[in-house]
C-alpha positions in Angstrom: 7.8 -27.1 1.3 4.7 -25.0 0.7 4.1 -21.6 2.0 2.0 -18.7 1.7 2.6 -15.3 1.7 0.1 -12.7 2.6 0.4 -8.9 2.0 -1.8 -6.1 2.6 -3.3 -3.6 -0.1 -2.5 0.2 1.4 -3.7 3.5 1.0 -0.5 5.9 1.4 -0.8 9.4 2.0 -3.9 9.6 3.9 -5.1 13.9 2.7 -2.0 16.3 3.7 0.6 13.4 4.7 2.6 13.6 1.1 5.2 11.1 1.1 5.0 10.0 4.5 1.6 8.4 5.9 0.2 4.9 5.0 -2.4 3.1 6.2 -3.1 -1.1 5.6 -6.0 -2.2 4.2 -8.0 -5.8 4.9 -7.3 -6.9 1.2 -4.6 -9.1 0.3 -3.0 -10.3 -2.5 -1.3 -13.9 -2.0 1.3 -15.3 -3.1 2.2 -19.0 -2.8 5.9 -21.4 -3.2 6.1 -24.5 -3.8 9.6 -26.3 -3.6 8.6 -29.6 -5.4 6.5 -27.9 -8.2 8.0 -27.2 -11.5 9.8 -23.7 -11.5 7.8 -21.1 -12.7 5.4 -18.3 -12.5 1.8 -18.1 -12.9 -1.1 -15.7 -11.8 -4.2 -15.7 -11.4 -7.0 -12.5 -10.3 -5.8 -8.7 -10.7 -3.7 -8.6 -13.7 -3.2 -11.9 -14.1 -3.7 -11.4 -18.1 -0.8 -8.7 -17.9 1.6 -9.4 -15.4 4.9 -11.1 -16.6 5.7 -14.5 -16.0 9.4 -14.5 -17.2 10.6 -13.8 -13.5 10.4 -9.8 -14.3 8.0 -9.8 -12.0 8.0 -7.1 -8.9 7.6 -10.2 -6.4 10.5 -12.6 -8.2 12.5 -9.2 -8.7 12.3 -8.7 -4.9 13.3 -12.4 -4.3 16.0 -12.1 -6.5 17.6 -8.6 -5.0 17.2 -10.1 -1.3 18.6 -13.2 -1.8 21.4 -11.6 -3.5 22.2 -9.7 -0.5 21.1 -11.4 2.2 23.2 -15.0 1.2 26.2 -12.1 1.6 25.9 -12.5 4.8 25.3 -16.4 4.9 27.9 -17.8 2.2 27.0 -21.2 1.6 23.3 -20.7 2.0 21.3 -23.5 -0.2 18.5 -22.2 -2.2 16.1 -24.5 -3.5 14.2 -24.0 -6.7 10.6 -23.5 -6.7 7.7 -23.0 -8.7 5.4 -19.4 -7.8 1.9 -18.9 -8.3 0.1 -15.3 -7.4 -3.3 -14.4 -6.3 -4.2 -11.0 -6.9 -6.9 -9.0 -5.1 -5.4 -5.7 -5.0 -6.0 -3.8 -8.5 -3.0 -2.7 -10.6 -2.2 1.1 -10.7 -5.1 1.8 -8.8 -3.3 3.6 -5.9 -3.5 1.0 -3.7 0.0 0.0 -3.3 -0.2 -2.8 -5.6 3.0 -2.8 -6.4 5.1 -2.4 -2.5 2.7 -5.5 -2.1 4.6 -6.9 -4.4 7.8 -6.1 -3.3 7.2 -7.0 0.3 6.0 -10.3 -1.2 8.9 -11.0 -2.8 11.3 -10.1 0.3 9.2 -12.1 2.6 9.3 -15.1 0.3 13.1 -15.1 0.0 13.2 -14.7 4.0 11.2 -18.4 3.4 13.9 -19.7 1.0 17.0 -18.5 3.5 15.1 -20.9 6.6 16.6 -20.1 9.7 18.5 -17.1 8.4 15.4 -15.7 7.1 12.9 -12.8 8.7 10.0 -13.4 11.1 8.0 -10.6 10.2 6.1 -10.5 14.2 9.5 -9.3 14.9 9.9 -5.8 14.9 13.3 -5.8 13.2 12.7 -8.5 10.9 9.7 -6.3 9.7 11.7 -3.3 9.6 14.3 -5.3 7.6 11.6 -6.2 4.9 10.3 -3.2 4.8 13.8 -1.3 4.1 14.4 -4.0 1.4 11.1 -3.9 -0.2 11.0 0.4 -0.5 14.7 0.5 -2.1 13.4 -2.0 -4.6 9.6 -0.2 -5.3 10.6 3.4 -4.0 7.3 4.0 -2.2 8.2 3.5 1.5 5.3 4.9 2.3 3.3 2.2 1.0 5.7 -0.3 1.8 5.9 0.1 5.5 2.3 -0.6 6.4 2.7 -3.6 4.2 5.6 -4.9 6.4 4.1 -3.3 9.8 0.1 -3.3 9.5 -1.8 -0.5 10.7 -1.1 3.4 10.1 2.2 4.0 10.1 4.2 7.2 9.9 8.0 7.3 8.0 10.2 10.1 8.4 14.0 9.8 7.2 13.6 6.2 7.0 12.5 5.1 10.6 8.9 3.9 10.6 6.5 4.7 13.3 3.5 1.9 13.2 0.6 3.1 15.2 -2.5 1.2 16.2 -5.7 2.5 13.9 -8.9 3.6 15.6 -11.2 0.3 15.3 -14.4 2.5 14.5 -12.8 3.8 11.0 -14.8 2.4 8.0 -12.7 2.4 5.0 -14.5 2.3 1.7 -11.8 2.4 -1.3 -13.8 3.9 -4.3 -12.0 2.6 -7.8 -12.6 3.7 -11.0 -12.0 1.6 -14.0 -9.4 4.5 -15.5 -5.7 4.2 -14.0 -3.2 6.8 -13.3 0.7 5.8 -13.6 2.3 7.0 -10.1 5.4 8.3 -12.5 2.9 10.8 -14.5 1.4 11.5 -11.0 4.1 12.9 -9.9 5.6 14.7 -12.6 3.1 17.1 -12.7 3.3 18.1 -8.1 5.1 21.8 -8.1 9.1 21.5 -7.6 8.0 24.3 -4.7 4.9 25.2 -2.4 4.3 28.2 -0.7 4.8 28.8 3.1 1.5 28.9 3.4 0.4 26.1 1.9 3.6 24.0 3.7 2.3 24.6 7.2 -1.3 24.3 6.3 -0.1 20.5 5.6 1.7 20.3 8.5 -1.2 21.4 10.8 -3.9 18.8 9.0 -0.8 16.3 8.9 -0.6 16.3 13.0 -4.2 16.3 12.8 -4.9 13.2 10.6 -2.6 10.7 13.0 -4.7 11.9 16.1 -8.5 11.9 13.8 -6.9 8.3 12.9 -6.0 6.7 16.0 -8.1 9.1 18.3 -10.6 10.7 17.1 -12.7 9.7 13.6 -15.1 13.0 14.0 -12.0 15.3 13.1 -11.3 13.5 9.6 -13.6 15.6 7.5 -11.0 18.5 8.7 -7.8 16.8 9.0 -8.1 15.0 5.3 -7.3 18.1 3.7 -4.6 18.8 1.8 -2.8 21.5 -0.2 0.0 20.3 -2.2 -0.5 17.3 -4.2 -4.6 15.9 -4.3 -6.0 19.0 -6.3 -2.9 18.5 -9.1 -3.9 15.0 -9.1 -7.5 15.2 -9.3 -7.2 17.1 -12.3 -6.0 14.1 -14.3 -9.0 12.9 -13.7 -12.7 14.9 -13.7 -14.6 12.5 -13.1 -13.0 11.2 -10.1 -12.6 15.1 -9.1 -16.1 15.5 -9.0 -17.0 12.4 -7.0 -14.2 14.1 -4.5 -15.8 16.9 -4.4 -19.7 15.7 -4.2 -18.5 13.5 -0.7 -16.6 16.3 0.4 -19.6 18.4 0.1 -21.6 15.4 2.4 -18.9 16.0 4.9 -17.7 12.6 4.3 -14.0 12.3 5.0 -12.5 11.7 1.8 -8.7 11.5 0.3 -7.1 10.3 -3.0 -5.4 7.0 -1.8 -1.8 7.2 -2.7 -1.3 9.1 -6.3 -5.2 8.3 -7.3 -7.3 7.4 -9.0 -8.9 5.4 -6.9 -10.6 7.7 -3.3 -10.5 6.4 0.2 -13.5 7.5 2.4 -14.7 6.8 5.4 -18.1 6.2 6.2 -19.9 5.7 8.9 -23.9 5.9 10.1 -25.0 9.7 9.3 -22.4 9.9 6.6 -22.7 7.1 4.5 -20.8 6.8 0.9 -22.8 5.9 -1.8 -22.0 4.1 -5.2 -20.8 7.0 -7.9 -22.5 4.5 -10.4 -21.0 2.7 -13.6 -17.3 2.5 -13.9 -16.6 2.3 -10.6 -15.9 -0.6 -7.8 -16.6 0.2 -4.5 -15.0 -1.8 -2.1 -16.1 -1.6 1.6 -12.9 -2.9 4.1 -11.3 -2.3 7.3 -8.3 -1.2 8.5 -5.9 -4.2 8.5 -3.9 -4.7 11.6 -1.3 -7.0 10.8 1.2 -6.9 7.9 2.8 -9.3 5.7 2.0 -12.5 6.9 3.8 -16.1 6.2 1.0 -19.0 6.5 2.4 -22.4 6.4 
């Protein structure tokens, strides 16, 4: 048996959505089994150079921790062995969800290994499933949900509302050659905001779902945010002042999960143009589908 599984690259956050917005991109990482090949683990692409092939691994960690609980429920389960090879498109600690990609890889390709007692991730709770599997592993489920479900989608106390993007948005991820650690990221957000502040999120947070699913024009407004982007930006000046030079343009602009790496979106009158060396800039679209099995 051969099969491939596809996962998307996201963009969580999305401006004043902390914690709880995500959005799929069209850029997949993919990672293929093989039943008859030698066991093993080999990469190639993104971080290929880097990432372990030992089986410590975020996608063999996810197979691992799903199979462990999932053959709970079906004693008796035979798993075969299998040889793994990764191709990586989405960059590593990037903010681009590299590693809930990983993780919903991982859970997916166990779902493979357990056949008929596996997940079908076109069904709604076998995607929810994944997705609940793959955030307890990576602890992002806001990057791990529009893996599993595609599209934007909106988590609040663990229930995931997918929601059909706009199909005029342009996303152009702008990534910069420096990384961030999501750890350090976070470290350094206030333990407390102001009241203020709190409901100026919540306003631009109801905002961004209808500018993203209704209503592009509004995004230059509803991108903004209060409580985490300026704290992150400062890590990183450079990136801060390309923020601030689109934002200036009026082109809607947001640090995609905890940075470095910005996610605009373009479009005729407002294009975004190429900061210049040490940067990638990768022009995508919104991904409607998540992870994907292709036999």
């Amino acid at each position: 048996m051969k099969v491939t599984v596809r996962v998307p690259a996201t963009s969580a956050n999305l401006g004043p959505g902390f914690d709880c917005f995500g959005l799929a991109l069209d850029l997949c990482n993919e990672v293929t089994i093989d039943t008859e090949a030698e066991p093993g683990v080999s990469w190639e692409g993104e971080g290929a150079d880097e990432l372990p092939t030992d089986g410590s691994d975020m996608v063999s960690r996810g197979v691992a921790t799903t199979l462990e609980q999932q053959i709970r429920h079906h004693p008796g389960a035979a798993i075969p062995s299998f040889g793994m090879h990764g191709v990586n498109r989405i960059p590593l600690e990037r903010g681009l969800g590299s590693s809930s990609a990983a993780a919903v890889a991982g859970v997916a390709i166990a779902g493979v290994l357990l056949g008929p007692a596996g997940f079908d991730p076109s069904d709604r709770d076998s995607a929810y499933t994944m997705f609940a599997y793959a955030a307890q592993l990576e602890g992002h489920p806001d990057n791990a949900a529009p893996a599993a479900f595609g599209g934007l989608t909106v988590i609040a106390d663990g229930f995931v509302a997918p929601m059909l993007a706009h199909p005029a948005l342009r996303p152009v991820a702008l990534i910069p050659e420096e990384r961030l650690s999501t750890a350090a990221a976070r470290e350094a957000l206030p333990e407390q905001v102001s009241r203020t502040d709190a409901v100026f999120n919540v306003a631009h947070g109801a905002l961004v779902v209808h500018a993203l699913t209704q209503d592009p024009d509004l995004l230059p407004v509803a991108l903004r945010d209060r409580l985490h982007q300026e704290v992150r930006l400062a890590f990183a000046p450079e990136v801060r002042e390309v923020f601030r030079d689109l934002d200036r343009r009026g082109v809607p602009v947001c640090v995609s999960g905890s940075g470095p790496t910005l996610l605009a979106f373009e479009s005729d009158d407002r294009p975004v143009e190429d900061p210049g060396p040490g940067w990638r800039v990768l022009r995508t679209a919104v991904r409607a589908a998540g992870v994907e099995i292709v036999p």
